[in-house]
C-alpha positions, 0 to 999 in steps of 0.5 A: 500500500503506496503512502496515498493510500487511504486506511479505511478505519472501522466504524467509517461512513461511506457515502454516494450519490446523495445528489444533494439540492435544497429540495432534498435536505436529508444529506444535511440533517445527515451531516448535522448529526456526524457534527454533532456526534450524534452519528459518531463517525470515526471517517467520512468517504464520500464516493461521489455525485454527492451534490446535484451540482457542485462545480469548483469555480462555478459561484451559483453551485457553490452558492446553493450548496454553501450550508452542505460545503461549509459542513463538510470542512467543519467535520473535516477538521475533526475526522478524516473526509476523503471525497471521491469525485463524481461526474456532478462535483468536480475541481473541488480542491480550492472549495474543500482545504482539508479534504482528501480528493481524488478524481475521477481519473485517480479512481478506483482508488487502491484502499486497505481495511483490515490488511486486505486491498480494496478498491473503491471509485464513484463509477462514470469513469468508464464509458463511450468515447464521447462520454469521456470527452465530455467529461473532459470538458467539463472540467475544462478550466476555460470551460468552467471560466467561460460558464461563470462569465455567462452566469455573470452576464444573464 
């Protein structure tokens, strides 16, 4: 196991395509619990598609998740999140400061629980040629830029 890989502890949360929106609140009251210790997690992995939409540079995703985001670093700077991108949140490193990411290139990703290799991914990353360039695009920092400049003008 390469010194990247992550040790999934015992007694951690592994969670995938919540698609959080403000019309589907669950994932918050979810996250309000592990911060509060309610849920006692002792890791958070969260596997992708997490949100509808959450795009680094993008400000009205980052906007309308900013209660879930804002969350997530609170709990990251108590236990270990690692965040598998999905193909709707994606170039996340400027948004989560403490958080291990990986995308969806770098996915699956080799993982060890209790002396035995796993790997884990969020999935979409295998697909059509045309698929795979979409993909590609969308996480195209000019394309991200030039969205913004069309938010900025409407």
């Amino acid at each position: 196991m390469s010194l990247n890989s992550p040790i999934i502890k015992e007694g951690a949360f592994l969670l995938s395509d919540a698609h959080y929106s403000p019309h589907r609140p669950q994932l918050l009251d979810f996250l309000k619990a592990i911060k509060s210790n309610e849920l006692r997690a002792t890791q958070l992995i969260l596997m992708g598609d997490i949100f509808d939409a959450l795009f680094g540079f993008i400000k009205p995703t980052l906007k309308e998740n900013k209660e879930v985001i804002d969350l997530i670093n609170d709990i990251s700077l108590n236990i270990e999140v690692i965040y598998l991108e999905g193909n709707h949140d994606f170039n996340l490193k400027s948004i989560f400061k403490n958080v291990r990411l990986y995308t969806i290139q770098e996915q699956p990703l080799k993982c060890s629980i209790n002396d035995n290799t796993i790997y884990i991914a969020h999935g979409d990353f295998v697909g059509s040629s045309v698929y795979k360039l979409y993909t590609y695009f969308a996480r195209s920092k000019v394309v991200l830029f030039l969205l913004n400049i069309l938010n900025i003008i409407e």
